[in-house]
C-alpha positions in Angstrom: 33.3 40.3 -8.9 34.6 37.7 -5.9 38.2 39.1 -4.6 41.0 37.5 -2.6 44.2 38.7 -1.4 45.8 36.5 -4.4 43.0 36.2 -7.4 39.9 38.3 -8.8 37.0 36.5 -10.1 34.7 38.3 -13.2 31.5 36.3 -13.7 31.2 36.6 -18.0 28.0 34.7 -18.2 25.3 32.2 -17.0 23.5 29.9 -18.9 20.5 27.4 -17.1 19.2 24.3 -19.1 15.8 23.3 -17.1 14.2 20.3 -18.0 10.7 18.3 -17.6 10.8 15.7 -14.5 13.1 12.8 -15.5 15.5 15.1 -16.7 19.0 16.6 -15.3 19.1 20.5 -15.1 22.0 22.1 -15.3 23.8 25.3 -14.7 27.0 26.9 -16.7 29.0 30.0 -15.1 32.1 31.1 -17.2 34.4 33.4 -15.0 37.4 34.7 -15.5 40.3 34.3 -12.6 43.3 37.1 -12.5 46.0 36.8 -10.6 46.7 40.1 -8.6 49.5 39.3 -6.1 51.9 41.6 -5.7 54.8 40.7 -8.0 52.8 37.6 -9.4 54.1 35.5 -12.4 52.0 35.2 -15.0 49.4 32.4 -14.5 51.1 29.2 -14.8 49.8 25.3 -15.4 49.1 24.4 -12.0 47.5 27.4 -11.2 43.9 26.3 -11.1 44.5 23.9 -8.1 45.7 26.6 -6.6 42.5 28.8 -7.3 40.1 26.5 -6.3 42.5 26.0 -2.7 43.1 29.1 -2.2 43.3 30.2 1.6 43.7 33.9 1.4 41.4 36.2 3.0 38.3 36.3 0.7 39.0 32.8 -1.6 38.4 30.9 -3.0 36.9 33.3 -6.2 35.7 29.7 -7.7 33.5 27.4 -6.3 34.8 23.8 -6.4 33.4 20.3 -7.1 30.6 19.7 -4.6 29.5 23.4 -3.9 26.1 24.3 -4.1 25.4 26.8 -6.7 23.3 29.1 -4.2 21.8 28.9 -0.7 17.9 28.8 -1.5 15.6 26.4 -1.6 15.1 26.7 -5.2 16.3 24.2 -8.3 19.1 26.4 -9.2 20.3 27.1 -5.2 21.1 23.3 -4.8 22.4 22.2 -8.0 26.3 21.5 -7.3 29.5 21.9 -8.8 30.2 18.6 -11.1 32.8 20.0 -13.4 35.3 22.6 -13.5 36.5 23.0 -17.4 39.5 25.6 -17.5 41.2 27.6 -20.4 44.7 28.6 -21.7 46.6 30.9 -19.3 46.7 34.1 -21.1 48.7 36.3 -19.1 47.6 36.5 -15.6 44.6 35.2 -16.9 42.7 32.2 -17.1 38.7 31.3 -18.0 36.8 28.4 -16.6 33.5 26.9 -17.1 32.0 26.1 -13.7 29.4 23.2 -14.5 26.4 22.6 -12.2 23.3 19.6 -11.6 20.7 18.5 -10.1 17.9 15.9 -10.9 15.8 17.9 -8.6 12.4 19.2 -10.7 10.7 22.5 -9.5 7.1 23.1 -9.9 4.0 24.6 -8.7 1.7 22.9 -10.5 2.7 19.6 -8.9 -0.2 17.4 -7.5 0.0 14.4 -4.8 -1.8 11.6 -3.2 -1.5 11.2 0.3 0.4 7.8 1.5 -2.7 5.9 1.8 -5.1 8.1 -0.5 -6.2 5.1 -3.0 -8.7 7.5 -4.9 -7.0 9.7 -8.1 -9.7 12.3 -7.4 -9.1 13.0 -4.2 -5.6 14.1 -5.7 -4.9 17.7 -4.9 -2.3 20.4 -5.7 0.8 21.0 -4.2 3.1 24.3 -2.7 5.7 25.1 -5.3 8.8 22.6 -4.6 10.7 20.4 -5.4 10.1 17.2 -6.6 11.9 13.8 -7.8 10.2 11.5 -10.6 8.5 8.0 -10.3 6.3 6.0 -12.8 4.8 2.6 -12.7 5.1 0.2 -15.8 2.6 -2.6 -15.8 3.4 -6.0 -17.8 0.6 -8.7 -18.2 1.3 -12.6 -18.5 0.3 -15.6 -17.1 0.8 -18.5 -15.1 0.0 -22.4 -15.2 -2.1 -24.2 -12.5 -3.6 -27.5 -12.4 -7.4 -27.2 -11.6 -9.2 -29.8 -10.2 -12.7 -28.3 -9.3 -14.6 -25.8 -11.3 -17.7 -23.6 -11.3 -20.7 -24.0 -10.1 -20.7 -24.3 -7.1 -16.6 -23.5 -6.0 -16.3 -21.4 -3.6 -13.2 -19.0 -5.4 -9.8 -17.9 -3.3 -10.0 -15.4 -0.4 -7.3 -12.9 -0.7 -6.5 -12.9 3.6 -6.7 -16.8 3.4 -3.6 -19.0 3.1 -5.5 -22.2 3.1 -9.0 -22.6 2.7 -10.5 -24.1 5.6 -13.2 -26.4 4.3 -13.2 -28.2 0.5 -14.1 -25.5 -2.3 -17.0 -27.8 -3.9 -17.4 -27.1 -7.6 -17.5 -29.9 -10.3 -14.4 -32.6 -10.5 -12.6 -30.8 -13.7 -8.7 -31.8 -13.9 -6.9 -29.6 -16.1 -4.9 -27.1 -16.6 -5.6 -23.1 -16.9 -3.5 -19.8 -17.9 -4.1 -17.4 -14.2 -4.1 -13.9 -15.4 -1.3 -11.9 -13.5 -0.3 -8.1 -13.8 3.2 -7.4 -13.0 4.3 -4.4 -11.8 7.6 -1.8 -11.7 7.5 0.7 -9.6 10.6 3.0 -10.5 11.8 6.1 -8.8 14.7 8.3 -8.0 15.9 8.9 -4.8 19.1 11.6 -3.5 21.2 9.5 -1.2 22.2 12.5 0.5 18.5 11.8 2.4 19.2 8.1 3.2 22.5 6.5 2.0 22.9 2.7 0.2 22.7 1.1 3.5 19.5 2.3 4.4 17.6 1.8 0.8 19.2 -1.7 1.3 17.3 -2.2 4.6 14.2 -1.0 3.4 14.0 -3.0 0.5 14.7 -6.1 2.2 11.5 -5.6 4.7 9.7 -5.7 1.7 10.9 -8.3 -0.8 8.8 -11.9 -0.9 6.0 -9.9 1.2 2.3 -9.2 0.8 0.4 -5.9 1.0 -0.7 -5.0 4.4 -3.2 -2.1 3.0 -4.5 -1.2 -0.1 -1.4 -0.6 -3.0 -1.5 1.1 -6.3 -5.2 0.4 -6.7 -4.7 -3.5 -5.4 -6.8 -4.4 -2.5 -5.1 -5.5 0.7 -3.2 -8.9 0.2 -3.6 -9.1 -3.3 0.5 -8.5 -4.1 3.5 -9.6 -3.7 6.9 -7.7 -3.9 8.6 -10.2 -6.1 12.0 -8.3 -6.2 14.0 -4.8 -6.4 17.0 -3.2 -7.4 19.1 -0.3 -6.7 20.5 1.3 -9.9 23.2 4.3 -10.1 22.2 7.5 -12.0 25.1 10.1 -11.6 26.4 11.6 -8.5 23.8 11.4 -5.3 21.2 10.2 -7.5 19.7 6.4 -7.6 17.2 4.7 -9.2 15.3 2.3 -6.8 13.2 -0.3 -8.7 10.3 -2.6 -7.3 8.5 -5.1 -8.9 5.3 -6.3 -7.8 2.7 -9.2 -8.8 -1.2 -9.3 -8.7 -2.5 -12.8 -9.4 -6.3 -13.3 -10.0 -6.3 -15.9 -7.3 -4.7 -13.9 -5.2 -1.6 -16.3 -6.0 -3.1 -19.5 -4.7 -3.2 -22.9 -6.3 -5.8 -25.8 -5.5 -4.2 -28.9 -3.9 -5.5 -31.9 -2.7 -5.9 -33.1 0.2 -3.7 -36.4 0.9 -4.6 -39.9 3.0 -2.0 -41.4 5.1 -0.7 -43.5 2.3 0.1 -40.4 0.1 -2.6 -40.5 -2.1 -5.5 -38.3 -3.0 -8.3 -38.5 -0.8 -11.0 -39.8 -2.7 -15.0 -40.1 -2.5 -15.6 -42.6 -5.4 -14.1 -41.3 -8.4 -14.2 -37.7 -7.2 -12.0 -36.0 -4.8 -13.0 -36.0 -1.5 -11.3 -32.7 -0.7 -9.6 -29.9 -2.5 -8.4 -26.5 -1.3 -7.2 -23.2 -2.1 -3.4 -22.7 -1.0 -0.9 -20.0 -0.9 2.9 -19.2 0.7 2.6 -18.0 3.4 3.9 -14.7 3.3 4.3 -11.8 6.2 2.1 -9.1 5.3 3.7 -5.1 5.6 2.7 -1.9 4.5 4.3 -1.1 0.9 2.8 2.7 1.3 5.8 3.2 3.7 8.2 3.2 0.3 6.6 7.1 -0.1 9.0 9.7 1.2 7.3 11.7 3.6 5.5 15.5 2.7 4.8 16.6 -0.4 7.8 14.6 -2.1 5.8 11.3 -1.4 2.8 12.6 -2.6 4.1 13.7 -5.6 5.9 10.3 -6.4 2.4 8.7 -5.6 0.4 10.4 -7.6 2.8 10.2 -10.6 2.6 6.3 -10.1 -1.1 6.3 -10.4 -1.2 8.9 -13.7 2.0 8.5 -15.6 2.7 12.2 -15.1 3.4 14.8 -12.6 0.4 17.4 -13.0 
């Protein structure tokens, strides 16, 4: 029972809906408010505005939209008020459903990479926590290039290379080829409350049209590209941030050939005298900084490599 001067505050019943991962959890309190003032009307329309505000020594008896259900560090401690769902005034009486959330997943049978741990068996438990979900979704396609020199003899891409820096060699073979590529989305949900719109904004443009710096999601150091992102709305303080990356089998390079001064191919009899292996240049930065730090980055890693959380 919760008491101010004006109201009294029964707690009827609780009931807790706990999910898996990418699932809301929720809470439902039903109390019932009476209005004890001395020489209080009976409970009228407006009444629950003035519950929820009430400034009398011991209110308010109801928690309001934003509250935190408890002060723990548990699931249920920091899911929040979302909905307040009132009844009929029966008297000096009045019931109302007091609705909680949280995307926030508790476990202690959570396991996590470390934020440049590129081995899934060097994965290891983690303390009981909380944790947010993330999953990677691959996709597989090509692209067309034009190849002018082939096996044997061509010496292939080199993945810190923009431009190779002598001819490749390899027999003259113009035509085109399907290059293998793997994209993939990286998808996770982040509480705002740890780093607002404006900052997920900044960090997604440090890494957008960039290369790896380090090793990423099993790819070797320069072998992606972040090829775009997004920033979704879930409910509340919760947001989806999406990144998409591509792996090219070339390491995203095309042959070219070199040109004379009048434009044209330069040729040694009816072969080219000299083609290359070329790529954008491209900044290179670390896309293991994306993890959130401690065990919540871990976690989120090593759910990107398995597909799950355990």
């Amino acid at each position: 029972m919760i008491n101010s001067v004006d109201y009294r505050a029964y707690l009827k019943g609780v009931t807790a809906d706990q999910g898996d991962i990418w699932d809301v959890h929720t809470i439902t309190e039903r109390w019932q408010v009476e209005k004890i003032k001395i020489g209080a009307l009976e409970v009228g329309p407006l009444e629950p505005n003035k519950i929820i505000y009430d400034a009398t020594a011991g209110g308010p008896v109801i928690k309001n939209i934003g509250e935190q259900y408890g002060a723990g560090t548990d699931w249920m401690s920091g899911a929040l008020v979302r909905r307040l769902s009132w009844g009929l005034p029966e008297g000096n009486k009045i019931t109302v459903d007091v609705e909680y959330s949280t995307r926030y997943f508790e476990s202690k049978f959570a396991m996590g990479m470390g934020p440049t741990e590129e081995s899934i068996e060097n994965a290891a438990a983690l303390e009981q926590g909380l944790f947010l979900p993330c999953m990677v979704i691959p996709t597989f396609r090509t692209r067309s290039m034009k190849m002018y020199r082939d096996n044997p003899g061509m010496t292939g891409p080199n993945a810190t290379n923009n431009l190779s820096t002598t001819d490749i060699g390899g027999i003259q073979k113009v035509r085109d080829i399907d290059v293998r590529q793997t994209a993939l989305r990286l998808r996770f949900v982040v509480d705002v409350n740890s780093g607002g719109i404006d900052y997920l904004t900044g960090v997604l443009q440090a890494y957008v049209g960039k290369k790896n710096s380090d090793a990423f999601l099993g790819y070797g150091a320069q072998n992606l590209i972040c090829d775009g992102a997004a920033i979704n709305h879930l409910e509340h303080e919760f947001y989806e941030v999406v990144i998409d990356y591509l792996y090219d089998e070339y390491f995203h390079h095309s042959q070219i050939l070199q040109m004379d001064n009048d434009g044209k191919p330069r040729m040694n009899g009816d072969d080219y005298a000299d083609v290359r292996w070329a790529r954008e240049e491209r900044t290179a930065v670390g896309f293991n900084d994306i993890w959130p730090t401690g065990a919540l980055g871990e976690s989120m890693k090593y759910q990107a490599f398995v597909g799950v959380w355990y």
